[in-house]
MDAnalysis code that builds the backbone (N, CA, C; Angstrom):
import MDAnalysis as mda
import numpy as np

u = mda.Universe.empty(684, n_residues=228, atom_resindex=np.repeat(np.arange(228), 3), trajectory=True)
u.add_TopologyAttr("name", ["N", "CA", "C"] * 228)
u.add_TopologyAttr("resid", np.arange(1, 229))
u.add_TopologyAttr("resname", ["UNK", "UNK", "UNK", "UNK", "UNK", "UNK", "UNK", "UNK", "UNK", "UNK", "UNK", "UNK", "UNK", "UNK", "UNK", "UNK", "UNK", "UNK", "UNK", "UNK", "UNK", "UNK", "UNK", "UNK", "UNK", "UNK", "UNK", "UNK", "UNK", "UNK", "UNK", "UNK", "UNK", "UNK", "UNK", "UNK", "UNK", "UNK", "UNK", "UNK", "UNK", "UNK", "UNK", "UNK", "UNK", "UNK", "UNK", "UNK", "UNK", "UNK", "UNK", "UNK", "UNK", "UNK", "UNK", "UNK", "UNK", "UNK", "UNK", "UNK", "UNK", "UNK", "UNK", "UNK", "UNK", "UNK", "UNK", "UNK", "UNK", "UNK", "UNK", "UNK", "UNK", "UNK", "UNK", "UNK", "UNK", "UNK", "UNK", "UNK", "UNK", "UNK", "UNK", "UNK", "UNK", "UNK", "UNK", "UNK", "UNK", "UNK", "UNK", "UNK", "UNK", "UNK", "UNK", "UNK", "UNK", "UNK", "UNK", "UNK", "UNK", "UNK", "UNK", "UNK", "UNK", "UNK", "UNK", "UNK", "UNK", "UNK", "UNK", "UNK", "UNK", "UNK", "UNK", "UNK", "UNK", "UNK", "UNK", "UNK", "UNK", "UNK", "UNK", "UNK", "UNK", "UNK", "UNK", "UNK", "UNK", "UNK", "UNK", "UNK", "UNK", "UNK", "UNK", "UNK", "UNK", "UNK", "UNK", "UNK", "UNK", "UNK", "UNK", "UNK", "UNK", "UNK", "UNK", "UNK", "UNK", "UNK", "UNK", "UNK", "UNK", "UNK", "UNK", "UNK", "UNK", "UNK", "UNK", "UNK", "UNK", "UNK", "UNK", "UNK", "UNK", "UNK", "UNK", "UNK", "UNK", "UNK", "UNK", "UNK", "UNK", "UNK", "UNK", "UNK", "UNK", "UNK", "UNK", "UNK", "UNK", "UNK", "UNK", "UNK", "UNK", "UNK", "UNK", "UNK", "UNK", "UNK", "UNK", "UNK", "UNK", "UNK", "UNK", "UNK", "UNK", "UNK", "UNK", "UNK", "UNK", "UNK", "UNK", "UNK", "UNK", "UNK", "UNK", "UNK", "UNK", "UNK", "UNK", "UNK", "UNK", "UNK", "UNK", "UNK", "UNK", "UNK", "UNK", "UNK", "UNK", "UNK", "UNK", "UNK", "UNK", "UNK", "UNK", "UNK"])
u.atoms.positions = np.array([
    [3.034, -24.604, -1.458],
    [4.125, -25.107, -0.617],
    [3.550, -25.625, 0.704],
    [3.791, -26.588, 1.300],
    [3.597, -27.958, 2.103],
    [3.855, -26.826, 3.351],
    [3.281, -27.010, 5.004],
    [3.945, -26.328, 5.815],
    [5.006, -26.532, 6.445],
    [5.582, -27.884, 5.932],
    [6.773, -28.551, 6.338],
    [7.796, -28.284, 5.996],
    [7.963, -27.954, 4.393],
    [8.513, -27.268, 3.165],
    [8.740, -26.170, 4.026],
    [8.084, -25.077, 3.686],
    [7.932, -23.630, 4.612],
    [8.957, -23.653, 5.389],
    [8.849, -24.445, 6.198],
    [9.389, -24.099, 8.077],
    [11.032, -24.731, 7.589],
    [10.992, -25.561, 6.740],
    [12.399, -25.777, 5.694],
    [12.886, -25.137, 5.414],
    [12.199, -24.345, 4.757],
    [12.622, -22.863, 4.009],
    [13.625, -22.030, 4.499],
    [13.033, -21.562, 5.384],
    [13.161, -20.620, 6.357],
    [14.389, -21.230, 7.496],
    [14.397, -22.560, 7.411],
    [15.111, -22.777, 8.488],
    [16.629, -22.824, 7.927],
    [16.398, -23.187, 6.535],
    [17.611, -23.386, 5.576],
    [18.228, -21.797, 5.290],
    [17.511, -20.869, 4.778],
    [17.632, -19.420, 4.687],
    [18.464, -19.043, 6.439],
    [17.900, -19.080, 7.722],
    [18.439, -18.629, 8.578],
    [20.171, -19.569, 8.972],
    [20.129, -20.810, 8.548],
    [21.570, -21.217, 8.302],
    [22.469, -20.771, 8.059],
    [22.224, -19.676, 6.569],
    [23.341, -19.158, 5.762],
    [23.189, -17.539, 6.021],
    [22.136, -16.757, 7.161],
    [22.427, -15.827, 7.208],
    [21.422, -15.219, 8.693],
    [22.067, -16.001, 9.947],
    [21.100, -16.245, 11.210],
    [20.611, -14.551, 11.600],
    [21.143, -13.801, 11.576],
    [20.671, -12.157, 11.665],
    [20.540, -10.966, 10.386],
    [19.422, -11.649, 9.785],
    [19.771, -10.384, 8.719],
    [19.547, -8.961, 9.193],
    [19.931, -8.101, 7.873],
    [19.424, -7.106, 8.560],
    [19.377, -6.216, 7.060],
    [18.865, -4.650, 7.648],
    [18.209, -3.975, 6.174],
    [20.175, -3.885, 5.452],
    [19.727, -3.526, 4.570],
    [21.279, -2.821, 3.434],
    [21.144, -1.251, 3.745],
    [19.863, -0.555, 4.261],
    [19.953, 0.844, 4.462],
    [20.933, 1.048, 5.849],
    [21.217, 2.319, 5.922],
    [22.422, 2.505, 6.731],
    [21.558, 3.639, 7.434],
    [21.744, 3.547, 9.072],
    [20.704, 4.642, 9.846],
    [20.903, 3.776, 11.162],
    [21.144, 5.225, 11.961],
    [21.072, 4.886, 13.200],
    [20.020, 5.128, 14.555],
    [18.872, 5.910, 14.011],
    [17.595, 5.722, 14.639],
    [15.957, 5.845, 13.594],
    [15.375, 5.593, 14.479],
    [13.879, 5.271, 13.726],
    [13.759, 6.392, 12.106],
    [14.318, 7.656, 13.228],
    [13.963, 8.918, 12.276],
    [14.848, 8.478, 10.823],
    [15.949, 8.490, 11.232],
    [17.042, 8.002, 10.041],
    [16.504, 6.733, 9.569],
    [16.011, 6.104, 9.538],
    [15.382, 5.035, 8.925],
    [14.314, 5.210, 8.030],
    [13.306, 5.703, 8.688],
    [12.415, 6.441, 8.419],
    [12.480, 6.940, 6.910],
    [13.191, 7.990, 6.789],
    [13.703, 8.824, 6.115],
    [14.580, 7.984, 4.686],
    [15.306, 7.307, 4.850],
    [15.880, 6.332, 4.172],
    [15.039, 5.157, 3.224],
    [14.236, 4.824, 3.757],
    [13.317, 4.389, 3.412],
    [11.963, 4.945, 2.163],
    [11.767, 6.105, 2.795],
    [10.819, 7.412, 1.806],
    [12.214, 7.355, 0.857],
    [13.393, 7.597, 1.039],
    [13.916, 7.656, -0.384],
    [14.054, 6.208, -0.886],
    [14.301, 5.353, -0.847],
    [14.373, 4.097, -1.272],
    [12.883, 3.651, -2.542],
    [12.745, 4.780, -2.577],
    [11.250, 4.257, -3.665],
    [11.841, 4.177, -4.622],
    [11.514, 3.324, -5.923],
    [12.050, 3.334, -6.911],
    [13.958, 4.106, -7.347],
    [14.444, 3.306, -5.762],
    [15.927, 3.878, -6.181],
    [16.571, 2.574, -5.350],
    [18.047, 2.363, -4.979],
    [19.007, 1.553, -4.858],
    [19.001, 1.924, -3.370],
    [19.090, 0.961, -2.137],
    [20.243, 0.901, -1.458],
    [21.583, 1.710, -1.556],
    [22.158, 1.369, -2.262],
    [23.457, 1.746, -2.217],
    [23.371, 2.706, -2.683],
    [22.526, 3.446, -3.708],
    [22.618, 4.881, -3.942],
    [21.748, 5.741, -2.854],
    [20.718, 5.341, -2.264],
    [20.653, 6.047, -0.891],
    [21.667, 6.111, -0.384],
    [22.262, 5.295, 0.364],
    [23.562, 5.098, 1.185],
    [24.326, 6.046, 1.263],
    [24.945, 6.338, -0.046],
    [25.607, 7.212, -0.725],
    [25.006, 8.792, -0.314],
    [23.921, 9.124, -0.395],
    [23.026, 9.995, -0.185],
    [23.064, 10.807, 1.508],
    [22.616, 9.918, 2.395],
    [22.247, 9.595, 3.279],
    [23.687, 10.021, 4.252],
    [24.373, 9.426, 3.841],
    [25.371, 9.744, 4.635],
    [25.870, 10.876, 4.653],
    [26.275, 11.735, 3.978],
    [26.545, 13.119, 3.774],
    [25.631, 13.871, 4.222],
    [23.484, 13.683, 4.433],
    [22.948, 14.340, 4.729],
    [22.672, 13.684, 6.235],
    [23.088, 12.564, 6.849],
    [22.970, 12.473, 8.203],
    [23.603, 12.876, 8.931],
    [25.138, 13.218, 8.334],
    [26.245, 13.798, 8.883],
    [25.806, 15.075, 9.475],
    [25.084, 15.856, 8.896],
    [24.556, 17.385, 9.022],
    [23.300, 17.171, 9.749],
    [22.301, 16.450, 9.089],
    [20.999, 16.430, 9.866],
    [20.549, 15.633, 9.556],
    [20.156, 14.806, 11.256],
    [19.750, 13.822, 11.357],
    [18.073, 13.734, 12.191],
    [17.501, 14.830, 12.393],
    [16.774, 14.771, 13.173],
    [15.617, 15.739, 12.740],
    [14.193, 15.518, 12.991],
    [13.096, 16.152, 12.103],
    [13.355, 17.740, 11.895],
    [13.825, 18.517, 13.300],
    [13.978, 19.630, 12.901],
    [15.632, 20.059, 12.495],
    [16.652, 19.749, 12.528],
    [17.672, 19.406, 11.835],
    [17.289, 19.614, 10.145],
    [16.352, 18.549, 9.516],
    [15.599, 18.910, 8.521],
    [15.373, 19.983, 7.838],
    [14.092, 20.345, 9.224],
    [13.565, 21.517, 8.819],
    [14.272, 22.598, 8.691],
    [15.191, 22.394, 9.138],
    [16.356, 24.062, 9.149],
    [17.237, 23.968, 7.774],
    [17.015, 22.542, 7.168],
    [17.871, 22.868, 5.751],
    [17.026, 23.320, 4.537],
    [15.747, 22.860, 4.960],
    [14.563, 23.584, 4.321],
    [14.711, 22.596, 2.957],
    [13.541, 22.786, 2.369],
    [13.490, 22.231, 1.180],
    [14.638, 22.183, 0.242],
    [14.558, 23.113, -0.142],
    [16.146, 23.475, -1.178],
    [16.973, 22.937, -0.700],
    [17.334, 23.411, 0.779],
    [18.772, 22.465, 0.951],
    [19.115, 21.226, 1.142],
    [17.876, 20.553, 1.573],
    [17.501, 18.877, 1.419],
    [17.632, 18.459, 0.082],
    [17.262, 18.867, -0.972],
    [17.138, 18.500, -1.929],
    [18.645, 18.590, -3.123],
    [19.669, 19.200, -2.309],
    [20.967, 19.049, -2.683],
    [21.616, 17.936, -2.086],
    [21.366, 17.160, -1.496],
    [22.018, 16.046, -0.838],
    [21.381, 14.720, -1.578],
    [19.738, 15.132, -1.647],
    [19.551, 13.673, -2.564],
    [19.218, 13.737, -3.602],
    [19.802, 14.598, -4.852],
    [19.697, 15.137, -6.340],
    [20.132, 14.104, -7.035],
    [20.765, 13.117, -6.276],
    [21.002, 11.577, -7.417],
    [19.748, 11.017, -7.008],
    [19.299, 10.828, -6.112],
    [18.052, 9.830, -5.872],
    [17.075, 10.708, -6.935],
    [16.242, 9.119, -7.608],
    [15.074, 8.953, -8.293],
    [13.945, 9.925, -7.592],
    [13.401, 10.754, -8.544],
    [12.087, 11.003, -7.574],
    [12.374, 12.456, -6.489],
    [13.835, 12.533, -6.304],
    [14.077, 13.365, -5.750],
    [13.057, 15.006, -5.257],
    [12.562, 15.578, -5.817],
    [11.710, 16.500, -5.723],
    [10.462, 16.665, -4.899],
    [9.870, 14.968, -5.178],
    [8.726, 14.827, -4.546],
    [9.193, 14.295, -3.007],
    [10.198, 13.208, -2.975],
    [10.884, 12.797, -1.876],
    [10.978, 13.997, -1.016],
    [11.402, 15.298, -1.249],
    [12.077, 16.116, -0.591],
    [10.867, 16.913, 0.132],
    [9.788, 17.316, -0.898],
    [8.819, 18.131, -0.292],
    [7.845, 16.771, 0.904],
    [7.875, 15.733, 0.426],
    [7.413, 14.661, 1.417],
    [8.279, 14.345, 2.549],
    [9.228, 14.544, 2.484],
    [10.358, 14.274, 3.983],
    [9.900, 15.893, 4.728],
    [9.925, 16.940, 3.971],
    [9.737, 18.136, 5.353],
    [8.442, 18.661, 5.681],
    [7.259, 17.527, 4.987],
    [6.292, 17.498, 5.420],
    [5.898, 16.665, 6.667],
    [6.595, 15.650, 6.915],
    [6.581, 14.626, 7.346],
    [7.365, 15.002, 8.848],
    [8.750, 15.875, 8.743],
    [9.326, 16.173, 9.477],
    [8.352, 17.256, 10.613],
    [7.718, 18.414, 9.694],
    [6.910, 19.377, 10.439],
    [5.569, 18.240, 11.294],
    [5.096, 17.234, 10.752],
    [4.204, 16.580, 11.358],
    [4.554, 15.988, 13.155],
    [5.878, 14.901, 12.313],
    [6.555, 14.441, 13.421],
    [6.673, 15.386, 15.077],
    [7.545, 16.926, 14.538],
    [7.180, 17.901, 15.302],
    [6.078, 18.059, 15.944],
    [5.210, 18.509, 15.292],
    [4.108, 19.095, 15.464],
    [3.068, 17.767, 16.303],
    [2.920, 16.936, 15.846],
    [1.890, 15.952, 16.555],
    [2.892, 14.372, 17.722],
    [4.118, 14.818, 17.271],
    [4.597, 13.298, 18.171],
    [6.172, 13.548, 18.968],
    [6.056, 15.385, 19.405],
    [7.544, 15.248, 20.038],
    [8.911, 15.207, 19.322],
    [8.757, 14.594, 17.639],
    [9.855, 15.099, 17.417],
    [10.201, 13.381, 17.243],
    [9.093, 12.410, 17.612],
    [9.836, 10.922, 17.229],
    [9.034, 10.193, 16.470],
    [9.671, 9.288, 15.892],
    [9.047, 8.273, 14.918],
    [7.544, 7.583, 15.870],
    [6.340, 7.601, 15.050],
    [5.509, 6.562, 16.090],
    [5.814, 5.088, 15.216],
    [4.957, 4.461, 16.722],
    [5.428, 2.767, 16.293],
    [3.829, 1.998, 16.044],
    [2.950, 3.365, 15.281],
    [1.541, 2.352, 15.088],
    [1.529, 2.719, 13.437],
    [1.109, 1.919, 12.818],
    [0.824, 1.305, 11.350],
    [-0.130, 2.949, 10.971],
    [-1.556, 3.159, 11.672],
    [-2.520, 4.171, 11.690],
    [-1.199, 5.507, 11.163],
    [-0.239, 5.604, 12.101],
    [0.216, 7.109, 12.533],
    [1.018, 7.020, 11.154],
    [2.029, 5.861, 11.494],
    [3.009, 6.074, 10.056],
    [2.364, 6.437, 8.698],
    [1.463, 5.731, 8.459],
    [0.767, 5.857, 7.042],
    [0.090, 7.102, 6.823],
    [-0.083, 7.884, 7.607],
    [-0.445, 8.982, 7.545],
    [0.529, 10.585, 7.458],
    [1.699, 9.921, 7.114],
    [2.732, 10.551, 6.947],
    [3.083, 10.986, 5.774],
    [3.551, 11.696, 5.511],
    [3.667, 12.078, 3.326],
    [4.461, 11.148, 3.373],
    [4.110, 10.566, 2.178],
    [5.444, 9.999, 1.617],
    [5.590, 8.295, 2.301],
    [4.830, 8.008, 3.023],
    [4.849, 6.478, 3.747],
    [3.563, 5.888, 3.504],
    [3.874, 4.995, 2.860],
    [2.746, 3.864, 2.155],
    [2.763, 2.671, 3.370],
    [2.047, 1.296, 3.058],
    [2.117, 0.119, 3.818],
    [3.723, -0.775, 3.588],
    [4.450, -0.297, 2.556],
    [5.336, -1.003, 2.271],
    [6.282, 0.032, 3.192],
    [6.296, 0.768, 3.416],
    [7.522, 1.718, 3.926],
    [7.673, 1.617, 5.909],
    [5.507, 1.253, 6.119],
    [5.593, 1.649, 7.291],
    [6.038, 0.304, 7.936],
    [5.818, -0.882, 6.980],
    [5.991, -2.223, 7.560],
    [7.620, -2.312, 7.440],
    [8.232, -1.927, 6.877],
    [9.953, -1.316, 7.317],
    [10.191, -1.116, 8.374],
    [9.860, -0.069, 8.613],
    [10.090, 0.806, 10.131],
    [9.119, 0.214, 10.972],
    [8.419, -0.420, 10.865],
    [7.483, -1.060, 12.364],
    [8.740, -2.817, 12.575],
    [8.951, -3.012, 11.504],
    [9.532, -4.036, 11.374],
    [11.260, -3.613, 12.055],
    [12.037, -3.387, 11.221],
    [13.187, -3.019, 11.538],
    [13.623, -1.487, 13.060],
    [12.633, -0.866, 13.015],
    [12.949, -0.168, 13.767],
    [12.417, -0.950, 14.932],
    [10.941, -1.229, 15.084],
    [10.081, -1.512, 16.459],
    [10.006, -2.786, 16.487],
    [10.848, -3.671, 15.916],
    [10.966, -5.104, 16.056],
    [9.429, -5.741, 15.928],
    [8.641, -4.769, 15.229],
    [7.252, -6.076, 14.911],
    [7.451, -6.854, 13.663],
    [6.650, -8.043, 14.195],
    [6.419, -8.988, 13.186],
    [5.717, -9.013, 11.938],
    [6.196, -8.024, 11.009],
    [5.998, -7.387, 9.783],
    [6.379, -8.065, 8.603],
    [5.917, -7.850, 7.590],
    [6.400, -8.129, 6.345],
    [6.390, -7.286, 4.839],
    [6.789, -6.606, 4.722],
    [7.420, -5.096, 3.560],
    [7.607, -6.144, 1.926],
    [5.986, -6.117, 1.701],
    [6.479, -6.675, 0.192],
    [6.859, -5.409, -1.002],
    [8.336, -5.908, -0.978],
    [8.895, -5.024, -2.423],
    [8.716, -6.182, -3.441],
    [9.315, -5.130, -4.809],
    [9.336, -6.243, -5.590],
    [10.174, -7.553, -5.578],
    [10.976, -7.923, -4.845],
    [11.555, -9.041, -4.737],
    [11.027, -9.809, -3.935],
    [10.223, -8.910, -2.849],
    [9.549, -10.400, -1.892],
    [8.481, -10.901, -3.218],
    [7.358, -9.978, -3.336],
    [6.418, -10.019, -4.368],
    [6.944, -11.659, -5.624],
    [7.898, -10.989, -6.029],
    [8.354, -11.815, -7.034],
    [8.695, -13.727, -6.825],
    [9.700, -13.131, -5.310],
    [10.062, -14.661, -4.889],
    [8.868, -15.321, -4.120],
    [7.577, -14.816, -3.714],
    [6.198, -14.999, -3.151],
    [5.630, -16.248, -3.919],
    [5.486, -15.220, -5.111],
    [4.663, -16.209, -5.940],
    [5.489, -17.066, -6.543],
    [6.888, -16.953, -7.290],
    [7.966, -18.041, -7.844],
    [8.123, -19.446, -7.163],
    [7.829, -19.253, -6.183],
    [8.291, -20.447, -5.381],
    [7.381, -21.178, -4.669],
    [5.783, -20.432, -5.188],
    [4.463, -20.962, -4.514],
    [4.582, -20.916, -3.084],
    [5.258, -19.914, -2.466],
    [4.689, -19.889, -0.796],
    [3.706, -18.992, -0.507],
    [3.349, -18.196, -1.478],
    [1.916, -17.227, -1.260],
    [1.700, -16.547, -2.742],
    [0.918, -16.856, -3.299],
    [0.718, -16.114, -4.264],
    [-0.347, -14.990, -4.490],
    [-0.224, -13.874, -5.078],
    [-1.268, -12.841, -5.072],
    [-1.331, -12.286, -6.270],
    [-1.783, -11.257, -7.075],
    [-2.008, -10.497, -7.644],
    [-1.352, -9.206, -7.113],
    [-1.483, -8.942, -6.153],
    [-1.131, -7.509, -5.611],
    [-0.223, -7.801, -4.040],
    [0.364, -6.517, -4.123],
    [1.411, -6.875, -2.725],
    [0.320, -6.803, -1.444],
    [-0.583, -6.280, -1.397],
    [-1.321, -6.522, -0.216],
    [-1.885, -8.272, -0.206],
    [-2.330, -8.398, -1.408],
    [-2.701, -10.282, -1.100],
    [-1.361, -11.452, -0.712],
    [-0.178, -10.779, -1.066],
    [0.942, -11.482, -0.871],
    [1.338, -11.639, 0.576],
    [1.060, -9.930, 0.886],
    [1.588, -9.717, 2.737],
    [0.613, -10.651, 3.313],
    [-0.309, -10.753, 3.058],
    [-1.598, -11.232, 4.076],
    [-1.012, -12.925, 4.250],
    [-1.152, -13.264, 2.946],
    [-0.596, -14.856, 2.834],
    [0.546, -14.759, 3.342],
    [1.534, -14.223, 3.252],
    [3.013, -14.317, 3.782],
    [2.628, -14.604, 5.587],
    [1.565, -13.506, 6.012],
    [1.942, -13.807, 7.152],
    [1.480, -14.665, 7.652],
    [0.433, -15.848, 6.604],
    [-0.299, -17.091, 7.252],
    [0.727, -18.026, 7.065],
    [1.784, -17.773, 5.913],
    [2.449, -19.159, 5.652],
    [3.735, -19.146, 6.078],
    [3.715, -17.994, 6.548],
    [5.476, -18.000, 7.557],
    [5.678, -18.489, 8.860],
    [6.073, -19.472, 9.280],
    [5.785, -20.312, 10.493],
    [6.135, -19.054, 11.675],
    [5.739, -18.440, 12.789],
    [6.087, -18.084, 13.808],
    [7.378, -17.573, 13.973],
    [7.623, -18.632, 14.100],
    [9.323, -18.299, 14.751],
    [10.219, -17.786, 13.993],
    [9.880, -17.866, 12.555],
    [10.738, -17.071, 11.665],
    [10.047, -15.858, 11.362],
    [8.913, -15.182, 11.525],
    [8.475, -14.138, 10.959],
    [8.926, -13.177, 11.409],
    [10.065, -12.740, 12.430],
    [10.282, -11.549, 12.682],
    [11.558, -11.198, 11.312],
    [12.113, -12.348, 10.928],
    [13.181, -11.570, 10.176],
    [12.938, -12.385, 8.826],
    [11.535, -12.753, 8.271],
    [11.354, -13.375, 7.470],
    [11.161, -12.511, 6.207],
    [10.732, -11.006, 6.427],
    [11.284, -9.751, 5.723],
    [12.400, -9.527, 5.190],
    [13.352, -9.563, 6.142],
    [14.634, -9.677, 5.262],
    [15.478, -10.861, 4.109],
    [15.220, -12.168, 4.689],
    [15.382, -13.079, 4.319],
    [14.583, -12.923, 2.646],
    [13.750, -12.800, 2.949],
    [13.109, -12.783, 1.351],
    [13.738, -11.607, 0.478],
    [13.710, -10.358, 1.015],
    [14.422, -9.124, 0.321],
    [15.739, -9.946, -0.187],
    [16.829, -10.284, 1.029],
    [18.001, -10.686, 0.027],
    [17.829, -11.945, -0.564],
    [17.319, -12.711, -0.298],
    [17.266, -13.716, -1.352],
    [16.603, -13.383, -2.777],
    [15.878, -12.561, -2.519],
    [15.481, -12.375, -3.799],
    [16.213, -11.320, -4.787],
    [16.769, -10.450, -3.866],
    [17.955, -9.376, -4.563],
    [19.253, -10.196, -5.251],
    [19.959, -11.163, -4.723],
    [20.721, -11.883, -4.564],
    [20.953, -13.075, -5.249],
    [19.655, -13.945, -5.119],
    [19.757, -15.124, -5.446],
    [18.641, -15.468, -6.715],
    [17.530, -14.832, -6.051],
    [16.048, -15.544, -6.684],
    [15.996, -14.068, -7.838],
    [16.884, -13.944, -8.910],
    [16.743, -12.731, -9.263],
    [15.882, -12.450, -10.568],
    [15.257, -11.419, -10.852],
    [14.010, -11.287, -11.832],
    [14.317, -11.818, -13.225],
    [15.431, -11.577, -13.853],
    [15.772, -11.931, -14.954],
    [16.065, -13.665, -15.314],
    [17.528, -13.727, -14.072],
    [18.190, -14.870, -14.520],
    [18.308, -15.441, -12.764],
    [17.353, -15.781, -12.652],
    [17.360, -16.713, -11.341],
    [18.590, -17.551, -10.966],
    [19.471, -17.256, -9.794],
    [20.536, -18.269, -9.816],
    [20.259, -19.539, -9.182],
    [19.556, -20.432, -9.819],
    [18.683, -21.843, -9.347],
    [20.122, -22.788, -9.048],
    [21.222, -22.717, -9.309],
    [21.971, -23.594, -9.383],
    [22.756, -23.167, -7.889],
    [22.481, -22.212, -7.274],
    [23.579, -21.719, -5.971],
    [22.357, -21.539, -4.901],
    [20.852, -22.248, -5.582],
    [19.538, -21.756, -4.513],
    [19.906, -22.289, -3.213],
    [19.920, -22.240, -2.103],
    [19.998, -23.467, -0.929],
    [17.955, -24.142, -1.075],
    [17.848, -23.276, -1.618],
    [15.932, -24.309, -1.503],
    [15.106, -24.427, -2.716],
    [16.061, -24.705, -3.806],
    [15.729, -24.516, -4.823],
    [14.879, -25.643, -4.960],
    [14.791, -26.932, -3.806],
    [14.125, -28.400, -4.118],
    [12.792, -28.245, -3.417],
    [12.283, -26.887, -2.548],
    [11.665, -26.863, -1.784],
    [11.141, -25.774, -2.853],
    [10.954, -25.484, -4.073],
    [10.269, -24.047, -4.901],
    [9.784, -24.424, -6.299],
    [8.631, -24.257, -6.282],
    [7.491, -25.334, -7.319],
    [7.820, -24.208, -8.719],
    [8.816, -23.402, -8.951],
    [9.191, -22.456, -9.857],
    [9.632, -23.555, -11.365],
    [8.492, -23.410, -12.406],
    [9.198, -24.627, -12.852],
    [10.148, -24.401, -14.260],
    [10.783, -23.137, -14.297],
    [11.816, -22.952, -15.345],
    [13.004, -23.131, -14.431],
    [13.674, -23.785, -13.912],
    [14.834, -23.589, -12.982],
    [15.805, -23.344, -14.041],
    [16.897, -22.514, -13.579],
    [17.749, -22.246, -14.636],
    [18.696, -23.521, -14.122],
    [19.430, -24.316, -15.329],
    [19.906, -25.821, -14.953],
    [21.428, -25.717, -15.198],
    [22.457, -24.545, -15.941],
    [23.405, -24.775, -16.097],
    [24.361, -24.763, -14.538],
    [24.940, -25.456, -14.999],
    [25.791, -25.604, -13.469],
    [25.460, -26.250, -12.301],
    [24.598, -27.055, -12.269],
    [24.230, -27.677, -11.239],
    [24.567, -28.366, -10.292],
    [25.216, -29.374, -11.602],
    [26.147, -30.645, -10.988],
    [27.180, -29.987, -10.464],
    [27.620, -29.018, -11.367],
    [29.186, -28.783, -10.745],
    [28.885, -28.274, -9.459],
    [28.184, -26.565, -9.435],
    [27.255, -26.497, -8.001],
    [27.443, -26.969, -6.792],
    [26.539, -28.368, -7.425],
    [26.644, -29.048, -6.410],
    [27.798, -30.004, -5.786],
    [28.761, -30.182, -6.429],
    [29.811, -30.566, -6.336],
    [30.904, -29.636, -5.237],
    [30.646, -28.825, -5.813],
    [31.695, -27.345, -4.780],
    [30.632, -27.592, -3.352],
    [29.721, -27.868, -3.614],
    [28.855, -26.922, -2.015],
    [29.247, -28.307, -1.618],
    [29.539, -29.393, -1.950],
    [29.887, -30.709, -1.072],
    [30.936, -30.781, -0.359],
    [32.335, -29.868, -1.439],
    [33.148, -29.544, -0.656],
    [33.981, -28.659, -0.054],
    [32.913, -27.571, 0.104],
    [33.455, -26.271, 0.782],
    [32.651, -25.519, 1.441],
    [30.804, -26.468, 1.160],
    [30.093, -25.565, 2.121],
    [29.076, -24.950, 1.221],
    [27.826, -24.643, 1.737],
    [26.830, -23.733, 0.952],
    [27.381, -22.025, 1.224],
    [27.476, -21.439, -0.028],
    [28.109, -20.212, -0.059],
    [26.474, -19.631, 0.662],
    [26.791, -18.159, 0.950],
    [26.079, -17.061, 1.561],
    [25.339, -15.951, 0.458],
    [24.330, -15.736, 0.752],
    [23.878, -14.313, 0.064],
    [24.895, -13.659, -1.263],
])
């Protein structure tokens, strides 16, 4: 993809959705944090679900620690993974304590050294919490990365690296999100909705799915490019 294309991209994406923001629900670093370690191999919306009932009660590292393992682990017994999630959140919590006051840090080094927080989790929370210019490849950035030839890799670390050479500046602070929902949304693993893409002319992807196009394009002439 051209760097002209790119800065297209992106400029077309912030049109139809000028502030994105995560689908997790949390109102500080810690709660984010935390939301996130469960979000591995599980839903948004079934965190959500989760999350809220256990932020209501405790929201804060030692808050946590006082529900203790067991009792953490009754709040997120629908989440995937649950078990390991749980003993990794009140490990994480005693750390927080123990080495940083009790708050989230805002360096890449500290987060990753946390149970349970990989490069994909910490570039979340450096991103969304500490407003850096991050990029959190899940599988949908990953996927829409290489689909559309704006960075291609083998692995999510070769993707982040390219992402952050081929994302023009000015969009890279929320160029994280933009890719998450477009790719949740629009650019989707199975059945790509190529016919409702806004940049589907700007993405070297060359199975485009073709039914509906014309018509498509017919509606967005007269009512507007729909949203996410």
């Amino acid at each position: 993809m051209k760097p002209a294309d790119r800065k297209e991209f992106f400029r077309r994406l912030k049109s139809i959705m000028p502030k994105p923001e995560t689908e997790l629900e949390y109102n500080s670093p810690f709660e984010l944090l935390t939301a996130v370690i469960l979000s591995a191999q599980a839903t948004d919306v079934g965190v959500n679900k989760a999350t809220r009932k256990l932020f209501a009660l405790a929201n804060t590292p030692q808050a946590i620690l006082d529900l203790g393992e067991d009792g953490l682990k009754r709040y997120i017994r629908t989440i995937g993974l649950y078990n390991a999630k749980a003993t990794n959140i009140i490990k994480t919590c005693g750390i927080l304590l123990e080495k940083h006051g009790g708050e989230v840090p805002s360096e890449r080094k500290l987060l990753e050294a946390l149970p349970g927080v990989g490069r994909k989790t910490a570039n979340v929370v450096l991103n969304t919490a500490f407003g850096k210019p991050t990029i959190a490849v899940d599988t949908h950035v990953f996927r829409l990365a290489n689909r559309t030839g704006m960075a291609k890799g083998k692995t999510p670390l070769q993707v982040e690296l390219k992402l952050l050479k081929a994302v023009p500046k000015e969009y890279l602070h929320d160029a994280h999100h933009w890719l998450i929902l477009h790719g949740r949304y629009t650019c989707k693993a199975r059945k790509p909705n190529c016919p409702e893409c806004i940049v589907r002319d700007l993405c070297s992807f060359r199975n485009k799915t073709q039914a509906g196009l014309e018509s498509s394009a017919h509606r967005k002439k007269q009512s507007g490019y729909r949203s996410f």
